[in-house]
KOLPA-259116 format. One line per 4 residues: number of its first residue (from 1); their letters; for each residue x, y, z of N, C-alpha, C. Coordinates in steps of 0.001 Angstrom, whole numbers, plus 500000, padded with zeros to 6 digits. Last residue first. Example, Ala and Ser with C-alpha at 12.3 -4.5 7.8 and 13.67 -1.06 7.14 Angstrom:
2) sa) 512850,497750,507080,513670,498940,507140,512900,500030,507870; 513190,494310,507800,512300,495500,507800,513200,496700,507800
This chain:
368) xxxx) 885494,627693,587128,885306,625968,587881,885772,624971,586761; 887113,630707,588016,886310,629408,586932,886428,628190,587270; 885713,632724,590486,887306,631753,590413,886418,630888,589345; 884225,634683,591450,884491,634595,589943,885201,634021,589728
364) xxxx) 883795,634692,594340,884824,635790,593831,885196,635320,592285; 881648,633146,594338,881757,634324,595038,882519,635150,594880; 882031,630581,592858,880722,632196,592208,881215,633056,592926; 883443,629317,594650,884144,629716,593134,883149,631065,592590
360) xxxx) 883255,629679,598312,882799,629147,596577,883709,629812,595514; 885646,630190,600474,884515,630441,599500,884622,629663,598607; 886906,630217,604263,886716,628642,602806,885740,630143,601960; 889622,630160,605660,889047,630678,605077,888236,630521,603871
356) xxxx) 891177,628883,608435,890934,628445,607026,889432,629936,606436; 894529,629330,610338,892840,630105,610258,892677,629402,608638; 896197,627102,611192,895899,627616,610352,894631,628284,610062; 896531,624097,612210,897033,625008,612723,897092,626478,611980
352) xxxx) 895621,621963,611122,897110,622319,610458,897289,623501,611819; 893856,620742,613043,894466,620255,612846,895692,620738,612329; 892314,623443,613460,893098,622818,614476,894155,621578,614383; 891034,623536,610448,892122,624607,610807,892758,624550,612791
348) xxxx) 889789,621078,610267,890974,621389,609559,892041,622128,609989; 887962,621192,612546,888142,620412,612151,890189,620516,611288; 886581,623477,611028,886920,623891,612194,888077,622786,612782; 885889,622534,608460,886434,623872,608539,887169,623872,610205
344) xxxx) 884059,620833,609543,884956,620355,609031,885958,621508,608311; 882059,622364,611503,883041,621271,611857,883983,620794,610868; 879962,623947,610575,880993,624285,610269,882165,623352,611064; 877548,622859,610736,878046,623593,612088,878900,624400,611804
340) xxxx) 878434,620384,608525,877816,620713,609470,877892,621500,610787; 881383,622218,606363,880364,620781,607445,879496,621338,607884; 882846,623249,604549,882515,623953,605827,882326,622972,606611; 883173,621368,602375,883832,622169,602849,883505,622512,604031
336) xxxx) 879984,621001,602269,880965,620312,602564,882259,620597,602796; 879433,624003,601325,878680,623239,602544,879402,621751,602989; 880647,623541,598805,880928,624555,600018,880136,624144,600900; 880212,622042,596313,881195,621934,597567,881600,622480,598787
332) xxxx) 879208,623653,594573,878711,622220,595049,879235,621548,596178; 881447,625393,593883,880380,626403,594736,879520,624757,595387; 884814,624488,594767,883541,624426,594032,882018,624872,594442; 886447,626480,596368,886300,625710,596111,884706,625596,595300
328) xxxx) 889358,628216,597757,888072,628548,597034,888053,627363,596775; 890628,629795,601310,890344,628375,600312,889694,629091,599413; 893559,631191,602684,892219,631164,601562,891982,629981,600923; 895063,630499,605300,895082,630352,604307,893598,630507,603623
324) xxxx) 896828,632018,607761,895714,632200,607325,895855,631551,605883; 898596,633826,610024,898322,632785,609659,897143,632102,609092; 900006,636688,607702,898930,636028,608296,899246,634588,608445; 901823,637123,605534,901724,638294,607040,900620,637274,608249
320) xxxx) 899302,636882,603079,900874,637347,603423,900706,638164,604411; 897557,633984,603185,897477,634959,603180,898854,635786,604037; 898372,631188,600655,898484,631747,602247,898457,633126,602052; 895535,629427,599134,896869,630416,599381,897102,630963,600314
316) xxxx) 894560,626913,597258,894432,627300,598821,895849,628182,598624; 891372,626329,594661,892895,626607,595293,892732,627003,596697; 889766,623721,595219,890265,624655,593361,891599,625469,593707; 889688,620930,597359,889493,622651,596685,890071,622939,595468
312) xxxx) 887256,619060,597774,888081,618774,597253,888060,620419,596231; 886193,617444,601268,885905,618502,600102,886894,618647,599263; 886502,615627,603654,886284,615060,601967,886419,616061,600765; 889560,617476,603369,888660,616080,602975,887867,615747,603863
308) xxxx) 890899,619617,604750,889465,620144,604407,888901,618655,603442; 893723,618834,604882,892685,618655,605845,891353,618634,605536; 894693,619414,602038,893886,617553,602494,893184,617563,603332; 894764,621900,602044,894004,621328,601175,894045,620068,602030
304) xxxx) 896658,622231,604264,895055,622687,604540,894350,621945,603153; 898477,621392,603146,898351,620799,604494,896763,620696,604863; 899129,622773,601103,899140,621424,600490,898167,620752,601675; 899314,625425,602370,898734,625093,601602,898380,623721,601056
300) xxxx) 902165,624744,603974,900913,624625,604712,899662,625185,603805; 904381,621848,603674,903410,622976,602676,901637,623319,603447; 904614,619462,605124,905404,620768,605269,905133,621982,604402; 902053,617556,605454,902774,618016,604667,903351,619154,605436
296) xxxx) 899991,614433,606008,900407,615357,606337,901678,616388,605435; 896920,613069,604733,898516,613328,604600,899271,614519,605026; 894237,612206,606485,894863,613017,605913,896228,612872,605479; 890827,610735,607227,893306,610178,607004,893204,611227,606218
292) xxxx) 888467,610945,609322,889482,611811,608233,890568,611073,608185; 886168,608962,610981,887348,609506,611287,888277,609850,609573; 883618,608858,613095,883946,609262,611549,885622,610020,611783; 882301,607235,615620,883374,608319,615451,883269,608296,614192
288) xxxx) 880886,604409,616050,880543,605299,615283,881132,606327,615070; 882087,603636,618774,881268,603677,618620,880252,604696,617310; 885388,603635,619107,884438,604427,619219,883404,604697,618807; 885516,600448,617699,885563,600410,619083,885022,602921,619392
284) xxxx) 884763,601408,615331,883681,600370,615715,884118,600497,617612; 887388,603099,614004,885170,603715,614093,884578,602679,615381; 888731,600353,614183,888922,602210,614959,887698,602490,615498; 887615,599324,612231,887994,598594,613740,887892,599779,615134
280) xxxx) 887899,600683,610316,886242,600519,610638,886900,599756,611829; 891156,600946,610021,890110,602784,610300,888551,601670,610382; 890749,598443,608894,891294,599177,609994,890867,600441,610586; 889228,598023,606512,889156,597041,607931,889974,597740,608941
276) xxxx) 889311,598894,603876,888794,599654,605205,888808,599076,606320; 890366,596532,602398,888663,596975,602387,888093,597719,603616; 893254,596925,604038,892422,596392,603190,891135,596513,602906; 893785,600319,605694,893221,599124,605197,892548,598240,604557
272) xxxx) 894234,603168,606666,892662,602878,606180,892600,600882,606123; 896783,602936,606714,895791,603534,608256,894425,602567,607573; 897766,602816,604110,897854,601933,605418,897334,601856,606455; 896423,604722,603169,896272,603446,602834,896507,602410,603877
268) xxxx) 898242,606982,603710,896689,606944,603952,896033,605348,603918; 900317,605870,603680,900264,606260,604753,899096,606306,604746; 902460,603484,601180,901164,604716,601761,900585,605014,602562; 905666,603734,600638,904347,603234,601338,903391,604212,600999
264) xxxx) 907793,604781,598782,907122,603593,598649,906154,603228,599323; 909656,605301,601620,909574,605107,600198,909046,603979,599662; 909155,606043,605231,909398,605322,603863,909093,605188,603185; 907209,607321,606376,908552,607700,606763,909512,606797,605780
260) xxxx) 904661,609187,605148,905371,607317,605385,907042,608483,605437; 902238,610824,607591,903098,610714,606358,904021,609574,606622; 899016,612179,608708,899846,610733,608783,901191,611370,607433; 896542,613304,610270,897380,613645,610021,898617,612360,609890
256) xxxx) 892697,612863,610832,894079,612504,611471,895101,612810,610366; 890291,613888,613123,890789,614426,611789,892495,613613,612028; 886574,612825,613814,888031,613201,613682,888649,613260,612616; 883251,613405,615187,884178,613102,614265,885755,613781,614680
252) xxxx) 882107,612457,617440,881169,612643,616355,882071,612554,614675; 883195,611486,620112,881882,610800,619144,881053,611498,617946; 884655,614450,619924,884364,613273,620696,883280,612734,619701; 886426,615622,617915,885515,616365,618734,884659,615259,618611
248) xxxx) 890172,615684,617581,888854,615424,617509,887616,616203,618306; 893034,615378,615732,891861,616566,616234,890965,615331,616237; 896489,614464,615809,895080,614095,615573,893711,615111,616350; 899339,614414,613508,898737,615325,614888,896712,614134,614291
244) xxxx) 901172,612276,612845,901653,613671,612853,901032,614371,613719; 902297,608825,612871,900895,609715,613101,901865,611427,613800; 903943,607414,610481,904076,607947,611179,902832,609139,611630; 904809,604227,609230,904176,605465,609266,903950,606115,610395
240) xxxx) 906852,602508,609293,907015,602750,608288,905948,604151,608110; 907513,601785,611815,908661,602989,612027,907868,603139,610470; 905966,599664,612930,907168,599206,612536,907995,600723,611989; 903304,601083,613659,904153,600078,615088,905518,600228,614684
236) xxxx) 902314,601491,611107,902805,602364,612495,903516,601960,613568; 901899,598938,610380,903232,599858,609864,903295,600911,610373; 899854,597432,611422,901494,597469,611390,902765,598157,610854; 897554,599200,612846,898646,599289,611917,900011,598961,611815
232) xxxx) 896083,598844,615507,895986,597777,614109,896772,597894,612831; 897639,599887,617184,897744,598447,617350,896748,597947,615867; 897764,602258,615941,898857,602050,616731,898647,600375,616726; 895248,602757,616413,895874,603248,615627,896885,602294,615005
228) xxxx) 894615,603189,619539,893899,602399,618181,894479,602236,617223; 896539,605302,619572,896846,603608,620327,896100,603040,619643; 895666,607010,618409,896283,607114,617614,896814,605542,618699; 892552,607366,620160,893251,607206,618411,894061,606247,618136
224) xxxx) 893559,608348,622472,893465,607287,622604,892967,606639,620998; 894884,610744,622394,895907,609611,622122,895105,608230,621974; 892726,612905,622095,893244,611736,620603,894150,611030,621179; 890430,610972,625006,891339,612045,624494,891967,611575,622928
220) xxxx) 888093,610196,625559,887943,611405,624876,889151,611914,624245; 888004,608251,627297,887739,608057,626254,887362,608768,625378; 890744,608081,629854,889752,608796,629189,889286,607890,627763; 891155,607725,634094,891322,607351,632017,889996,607988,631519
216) xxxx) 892728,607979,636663,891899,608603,635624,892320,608044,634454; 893207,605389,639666,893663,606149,638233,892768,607290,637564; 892740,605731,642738,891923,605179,641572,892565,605902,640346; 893476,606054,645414,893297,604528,645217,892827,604475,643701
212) xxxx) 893056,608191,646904,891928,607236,646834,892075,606130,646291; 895503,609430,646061,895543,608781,647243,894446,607451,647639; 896239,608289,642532,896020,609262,643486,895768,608293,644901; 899036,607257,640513,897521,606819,641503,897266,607838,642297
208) xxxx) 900484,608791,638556,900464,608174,639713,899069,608263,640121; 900148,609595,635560,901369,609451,635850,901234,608709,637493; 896599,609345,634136,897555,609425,634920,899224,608606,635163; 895477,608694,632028,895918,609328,631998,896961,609732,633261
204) xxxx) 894741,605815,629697,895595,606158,631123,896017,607653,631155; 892215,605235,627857,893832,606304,627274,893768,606488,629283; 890641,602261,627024,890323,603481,627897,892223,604119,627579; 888352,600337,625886,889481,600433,625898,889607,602085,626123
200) xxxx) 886274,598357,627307,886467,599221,626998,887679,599583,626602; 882995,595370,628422,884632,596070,627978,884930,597268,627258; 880888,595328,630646,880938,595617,629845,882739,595886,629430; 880124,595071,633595,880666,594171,633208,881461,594086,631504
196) xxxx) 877626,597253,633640,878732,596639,634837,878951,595254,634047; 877226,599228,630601,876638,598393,631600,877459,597485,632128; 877252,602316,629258,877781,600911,629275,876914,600296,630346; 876673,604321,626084,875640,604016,627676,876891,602859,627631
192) xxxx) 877417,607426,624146,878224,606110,624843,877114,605845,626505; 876858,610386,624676,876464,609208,623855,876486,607673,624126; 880110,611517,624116,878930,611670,624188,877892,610672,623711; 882504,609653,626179,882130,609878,624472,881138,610308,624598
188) xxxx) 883874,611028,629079,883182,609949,628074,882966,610475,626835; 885081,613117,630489,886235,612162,629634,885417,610906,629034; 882762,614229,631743,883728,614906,630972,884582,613994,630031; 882240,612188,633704,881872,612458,632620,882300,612830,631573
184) xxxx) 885284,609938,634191,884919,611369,634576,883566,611675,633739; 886565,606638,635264,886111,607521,633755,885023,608635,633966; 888564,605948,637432,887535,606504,637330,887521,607128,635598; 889794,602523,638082,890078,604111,637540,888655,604314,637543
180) xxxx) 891395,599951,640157,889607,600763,639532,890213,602156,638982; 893736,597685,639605,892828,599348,640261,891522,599199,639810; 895813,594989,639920,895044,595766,639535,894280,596494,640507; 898566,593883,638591,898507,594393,639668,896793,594957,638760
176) xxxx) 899980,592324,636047,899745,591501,637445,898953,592641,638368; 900425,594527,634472,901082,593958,635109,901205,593134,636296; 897091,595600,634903,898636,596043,634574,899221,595137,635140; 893591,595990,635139,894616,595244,635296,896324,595128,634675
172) xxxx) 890774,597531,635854,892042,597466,635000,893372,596777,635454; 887345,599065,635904,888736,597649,636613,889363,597559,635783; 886312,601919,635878,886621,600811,635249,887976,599730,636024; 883518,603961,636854,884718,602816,637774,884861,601929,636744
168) xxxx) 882089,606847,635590,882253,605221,635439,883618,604337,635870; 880045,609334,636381,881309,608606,636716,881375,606868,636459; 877056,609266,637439,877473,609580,635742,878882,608845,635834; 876370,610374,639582,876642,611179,638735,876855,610938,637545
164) xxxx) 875671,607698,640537,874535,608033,640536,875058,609472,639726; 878630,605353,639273,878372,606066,640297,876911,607037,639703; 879153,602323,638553,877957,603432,637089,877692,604192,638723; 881142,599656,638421,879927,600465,638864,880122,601840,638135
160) xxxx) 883249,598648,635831,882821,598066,637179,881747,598682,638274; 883237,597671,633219,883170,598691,633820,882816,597761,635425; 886821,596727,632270,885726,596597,632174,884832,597475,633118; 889744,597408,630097,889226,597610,631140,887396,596816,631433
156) xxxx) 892663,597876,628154,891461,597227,628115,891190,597591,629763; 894679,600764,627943,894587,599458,628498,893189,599517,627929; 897028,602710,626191,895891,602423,625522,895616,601523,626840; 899171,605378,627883,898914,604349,627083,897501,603758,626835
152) xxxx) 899520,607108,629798,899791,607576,628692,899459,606325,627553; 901409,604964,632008,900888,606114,631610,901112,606313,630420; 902895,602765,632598,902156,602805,631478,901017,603595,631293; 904378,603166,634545,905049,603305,633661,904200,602501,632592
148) xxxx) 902467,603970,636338,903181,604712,635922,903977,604641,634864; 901778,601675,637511,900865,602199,636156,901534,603380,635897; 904167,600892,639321,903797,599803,637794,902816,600746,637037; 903789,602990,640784,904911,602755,640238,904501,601954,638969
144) xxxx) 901262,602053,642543,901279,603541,641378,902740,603701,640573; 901862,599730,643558,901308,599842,641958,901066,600782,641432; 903658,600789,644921,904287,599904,644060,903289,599935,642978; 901553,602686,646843,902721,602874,645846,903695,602013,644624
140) xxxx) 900130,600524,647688,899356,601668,646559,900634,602587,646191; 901609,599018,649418,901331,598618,648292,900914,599574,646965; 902432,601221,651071,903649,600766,650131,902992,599744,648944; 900040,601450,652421,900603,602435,651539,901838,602569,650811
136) xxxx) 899823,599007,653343,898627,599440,652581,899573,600424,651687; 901869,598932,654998,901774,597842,654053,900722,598515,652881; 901188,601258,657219,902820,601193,656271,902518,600002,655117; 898674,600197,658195,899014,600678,657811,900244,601089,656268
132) xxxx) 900110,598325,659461,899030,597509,658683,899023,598839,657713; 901720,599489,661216,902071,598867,660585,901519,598463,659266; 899295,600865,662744,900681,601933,661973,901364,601138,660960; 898194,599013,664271,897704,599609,663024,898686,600528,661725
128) xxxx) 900178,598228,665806,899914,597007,664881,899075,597928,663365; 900417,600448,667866,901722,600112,667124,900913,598855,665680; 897951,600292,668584,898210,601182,667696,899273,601157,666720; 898262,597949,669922,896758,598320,668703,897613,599031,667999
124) xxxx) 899817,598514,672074,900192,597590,670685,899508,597794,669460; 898750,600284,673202,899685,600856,672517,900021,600084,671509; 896253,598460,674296,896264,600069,673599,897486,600109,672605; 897961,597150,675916,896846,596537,674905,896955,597803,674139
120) xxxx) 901072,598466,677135,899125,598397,677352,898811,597825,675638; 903995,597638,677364,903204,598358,676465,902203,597685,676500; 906123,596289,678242,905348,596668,679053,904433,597724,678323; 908286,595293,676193,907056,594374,676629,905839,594541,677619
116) xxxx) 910227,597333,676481,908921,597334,675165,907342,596068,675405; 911249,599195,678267,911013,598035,678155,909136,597591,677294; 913918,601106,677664,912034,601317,677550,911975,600057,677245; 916123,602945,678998,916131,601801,678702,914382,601517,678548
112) xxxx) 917605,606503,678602,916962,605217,679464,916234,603821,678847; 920754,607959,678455,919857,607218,677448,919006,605885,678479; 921106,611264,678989,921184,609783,679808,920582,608939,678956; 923083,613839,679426,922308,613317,678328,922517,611705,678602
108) xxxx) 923994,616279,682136,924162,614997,680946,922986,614511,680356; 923318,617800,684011,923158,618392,682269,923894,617536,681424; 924431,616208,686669,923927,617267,685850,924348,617941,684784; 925820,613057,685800,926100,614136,686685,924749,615253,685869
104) xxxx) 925651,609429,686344,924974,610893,685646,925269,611824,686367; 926316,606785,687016,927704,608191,687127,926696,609547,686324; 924406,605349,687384,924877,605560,688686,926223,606342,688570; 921513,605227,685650,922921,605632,685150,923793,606185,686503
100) xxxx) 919206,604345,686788,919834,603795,685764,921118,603937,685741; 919946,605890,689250,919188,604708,689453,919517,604121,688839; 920477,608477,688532,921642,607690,689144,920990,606095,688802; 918187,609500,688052,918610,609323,686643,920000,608298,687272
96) xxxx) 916521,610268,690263,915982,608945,689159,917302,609072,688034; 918640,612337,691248,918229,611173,692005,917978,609971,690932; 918189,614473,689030,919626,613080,689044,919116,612302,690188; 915386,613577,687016,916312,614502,688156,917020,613622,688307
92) xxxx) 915215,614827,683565,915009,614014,684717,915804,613986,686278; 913293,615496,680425,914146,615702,681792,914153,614662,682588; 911191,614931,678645,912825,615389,678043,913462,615882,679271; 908831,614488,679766,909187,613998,678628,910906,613920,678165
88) xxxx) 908260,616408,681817,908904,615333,682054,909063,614647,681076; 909831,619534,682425,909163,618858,681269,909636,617204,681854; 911241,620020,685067,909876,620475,684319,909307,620513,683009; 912563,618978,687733,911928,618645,686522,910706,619328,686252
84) xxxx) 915816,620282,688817,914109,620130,689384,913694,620160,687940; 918106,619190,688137,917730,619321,689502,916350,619592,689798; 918614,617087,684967,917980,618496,685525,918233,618059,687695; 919244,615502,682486,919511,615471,683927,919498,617125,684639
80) xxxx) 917597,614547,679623,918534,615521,679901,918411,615551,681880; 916936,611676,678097,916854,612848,678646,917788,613578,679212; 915908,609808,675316,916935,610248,675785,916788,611693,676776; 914681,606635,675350,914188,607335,675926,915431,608638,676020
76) xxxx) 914765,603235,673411,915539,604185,674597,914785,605625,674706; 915036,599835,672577,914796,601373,672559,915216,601897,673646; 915954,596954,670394,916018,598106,671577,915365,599101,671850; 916527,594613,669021,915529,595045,669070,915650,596334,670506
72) xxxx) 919568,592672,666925,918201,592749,668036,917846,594080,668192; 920669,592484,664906,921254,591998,665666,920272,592103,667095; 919616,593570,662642,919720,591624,662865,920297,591282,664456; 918055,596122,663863,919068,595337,662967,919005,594279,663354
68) xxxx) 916956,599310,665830,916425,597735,665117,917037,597187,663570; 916460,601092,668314,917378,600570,666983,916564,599224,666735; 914678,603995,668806,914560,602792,668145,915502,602385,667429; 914222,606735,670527,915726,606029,669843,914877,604497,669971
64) xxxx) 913077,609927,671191,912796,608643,671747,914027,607797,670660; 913883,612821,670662,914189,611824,671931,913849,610271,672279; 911553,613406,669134,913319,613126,668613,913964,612848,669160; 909051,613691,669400,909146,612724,669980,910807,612225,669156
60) xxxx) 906428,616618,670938,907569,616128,670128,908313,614549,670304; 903069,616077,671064,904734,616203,671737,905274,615803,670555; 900698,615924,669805,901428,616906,669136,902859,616833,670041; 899323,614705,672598,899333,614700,671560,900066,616024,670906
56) xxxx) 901206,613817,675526,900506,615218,675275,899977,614900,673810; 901924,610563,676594,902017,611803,675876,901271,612602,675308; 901745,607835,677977,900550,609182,678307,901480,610056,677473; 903136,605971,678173,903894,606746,678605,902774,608561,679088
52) xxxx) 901658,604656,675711,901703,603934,677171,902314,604760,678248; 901678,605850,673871,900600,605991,674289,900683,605452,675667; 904590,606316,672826,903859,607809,673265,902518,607246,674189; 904892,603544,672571,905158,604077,673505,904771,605522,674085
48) xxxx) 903565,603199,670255,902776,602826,671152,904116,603018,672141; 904997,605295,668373,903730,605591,668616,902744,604888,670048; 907478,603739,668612,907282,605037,668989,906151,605500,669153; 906656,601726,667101,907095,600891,668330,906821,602796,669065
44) xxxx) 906015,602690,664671,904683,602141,665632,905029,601858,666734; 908095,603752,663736,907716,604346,664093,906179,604018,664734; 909856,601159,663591,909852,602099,664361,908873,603172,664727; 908248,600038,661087,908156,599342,662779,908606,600576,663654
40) xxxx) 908537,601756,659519,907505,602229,659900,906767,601280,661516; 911427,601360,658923,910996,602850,659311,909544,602924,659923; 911183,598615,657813,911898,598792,659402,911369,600052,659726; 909696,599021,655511,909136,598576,656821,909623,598511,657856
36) xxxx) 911743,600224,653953,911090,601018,654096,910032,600632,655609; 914097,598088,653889,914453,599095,654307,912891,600472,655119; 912308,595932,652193,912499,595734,654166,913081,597396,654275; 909964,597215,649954,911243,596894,650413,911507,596885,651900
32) xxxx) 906979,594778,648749,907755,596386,649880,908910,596160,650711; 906590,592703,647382,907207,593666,646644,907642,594867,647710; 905138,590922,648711,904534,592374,648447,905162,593150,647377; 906832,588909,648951,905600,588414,648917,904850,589657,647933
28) xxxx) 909106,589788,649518,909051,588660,648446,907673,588625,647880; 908875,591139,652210,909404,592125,650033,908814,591265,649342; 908110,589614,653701,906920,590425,653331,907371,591393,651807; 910352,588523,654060,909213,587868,653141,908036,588694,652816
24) xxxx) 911646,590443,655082,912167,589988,653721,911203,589135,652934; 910177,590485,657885,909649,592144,656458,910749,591061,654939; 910951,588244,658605,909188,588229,658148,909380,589693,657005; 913527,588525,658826,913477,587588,658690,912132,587999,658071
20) xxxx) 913389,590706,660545,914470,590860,659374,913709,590008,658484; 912204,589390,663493,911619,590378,662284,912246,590190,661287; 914459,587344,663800,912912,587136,663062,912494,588051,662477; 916738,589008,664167,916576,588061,663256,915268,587637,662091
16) xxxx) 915594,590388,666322,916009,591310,665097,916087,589962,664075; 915030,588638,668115,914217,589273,667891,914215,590054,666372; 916186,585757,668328,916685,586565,668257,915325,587369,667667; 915149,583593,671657,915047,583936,670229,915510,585349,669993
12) xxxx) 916413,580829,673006,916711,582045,673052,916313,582669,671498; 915053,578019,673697,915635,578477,673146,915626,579907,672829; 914043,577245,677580,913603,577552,675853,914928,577999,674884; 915689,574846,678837,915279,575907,678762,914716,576125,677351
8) xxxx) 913991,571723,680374,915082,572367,679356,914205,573661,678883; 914233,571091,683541,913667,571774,682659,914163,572011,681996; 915826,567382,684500,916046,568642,684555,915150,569304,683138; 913946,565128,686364,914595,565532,684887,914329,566689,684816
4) xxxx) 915124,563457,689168,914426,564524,688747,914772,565447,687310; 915288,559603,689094,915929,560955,688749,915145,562247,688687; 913400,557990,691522,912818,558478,690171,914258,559499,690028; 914548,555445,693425,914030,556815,693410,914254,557393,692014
């Protein structure tokens, strides 16, 4: 006669283990810390119990108790022991409350036992979405963390759709992690057409991702200059020059402000480059910009004379009491002086900071 071979039982699984176990790979994997995904298991295990239990929407729910550690997986229900029930969410009559708790006396606080495996199709959904959830929005935080800390900086980008307003979606990539930013009209170069696939180098303006998921960058603002700037001058990089202030007025022209923080360099020179190759790298990635090197100075006569280059003045004096300096300059020179529109007057006196006041030499008899 055949032995009857005994069923071997399953092996007993630890619930808190495993989870512990999947959110540590889900850090490894995601980067989202286990501390923050235990909060949001709970709060799906709570959500699909509100649903299986029928709760009122908007109930309160500081009575319900999710533990969850290595050591396993619980919940609980906490009510209060009434003689006649009238909230049934947060009461219960001592008849049903002996059942569980066979010493409950009235107006004790009974902790009931919620057997989690009896949760409707429904409640799991929900509990599974809350989760899927919690991942989505710890990811779009980790990477609003990583572009955060390269706010304010120069990235490459390409465009990625041309929205029917004008708005340009550039793809950008940081640190392993990448977005779409939005380039605003407002924050394009006037002028400037691209086409989906096209490269750019775009000024991050944002400190955190917004909720949608999409940075802002600009190609209007001066930092994004002085990062041009910045990466073809090695001697801005290396402490030997130093960018003071930069004006512009988008794709048409700028004004930049420089002095050597060391003896012996040249600051205009150095920006500008060997046969101009740097300031035309500049120009070339903004598409034609005209861009001023000025020297900057602590003489706000000395300051306003360079700004006003190309024009080249006879004298500049500060007017007493005023912020205001008088130019005079060669009567051949006053329409350059001024600019077109008057942009290079306008141009100057945002850059020093300084009402400019330009005349010819005929106009007040200054000898040329």
């Amino acid at each position: 006669m055949a032995r009857a071979s005994k069923k071997q039982a399953a092996p007993e699984i630890n619930v808190g283990v495993e989870m512990f176990d999947s959110l540590r790979e889900l850090e490894k994997i995601k980067g989202i810390p286990v501390d923050y995904m235990v909060e949001r298991v709970k709060q799906a295990l709570t959500n699909a119990y509100t649903k299986s239990a029928n709760y009122p929407k908007e109930a309160p729910t500081d009575n319900i108790i999710v533990d969850l550690s290595e050591e396993g997986l619980s919940m609980c229900v906490v009510k209060t022991v009434v003689e006649e029930v009238s909230d049934r969410l947060r009461e219960i009559s001592l008849d049903a409350a002996t059942k569980t708790v066979p010493n409950a006396r009235l107006g004790d606080n009974v902790r009931l036992n919620i057997d989690i495996s009896k949760f409707s199709r429904v409640a799991a959904m929900a509990a599974r979405q809350v989760i899927i959830q919690g991942v989505r929005e710890a990811e779009r935080s980790n990477r609003s963390e990583k572009f955060s800390e390269r706010a304010h900086e120069m990235v490459t980008g390409s465009v990625h759709h041309i929205e029917p307003n004008g708005d340009i979606f550039v793809s950008i990539t940081m640190e392993g992690e990448a977005a779409l930013a939005v380039l605003s009209r407002d924050e394009q170069i006037p002028g400037e057409v691209y086409a989906p696939g096209e490269l750019m180098k775009v000024y991050l303006l944002d400190a955190k991702i917004p909720a949608r998921g999409t940075a802002r960058v600009s190609r209007t603002h001066p930092h994004l200059v002085r990062r041009l700037f910045e990466l073809e001058t090695p001697e801005i990089a290396d402490g030997q020059v130093e960018i003071c202030n930069i004006i512009r007025e988008p794709g048409s022209r700028a004004k930049m402000a420089v002095r050597a923080l060391m003896e012996g360099v040249d600051p205009v020179g150095a920006c500008v480059g060997p046969r101009g190759g740097r300031v035309g790298a500049v120009v070339s990635e903004l598409h034609g910009e005209k861009i001023d090197i000025v020297v900057y100075s602590e003489d706000p006569c000395e300051y306003v004379r360079a700004a006003l280059s190309p024009a080249q003045a006879l004298s500049v004096t500060l007017v007493p009491g005023q912020k205001t300096c008088s130019v005079i300059v060669p009567d051949d020179q006053l329409s350059l002086a001024i600019g077109r529109e008057g942009q290079n007057a306008r141009l100057a006196a945002r850059l020093t900071g300084y009402k400019v006041d330009i005349k010819s030499a005929s106009q007040v008899n200054y000898p040329q």
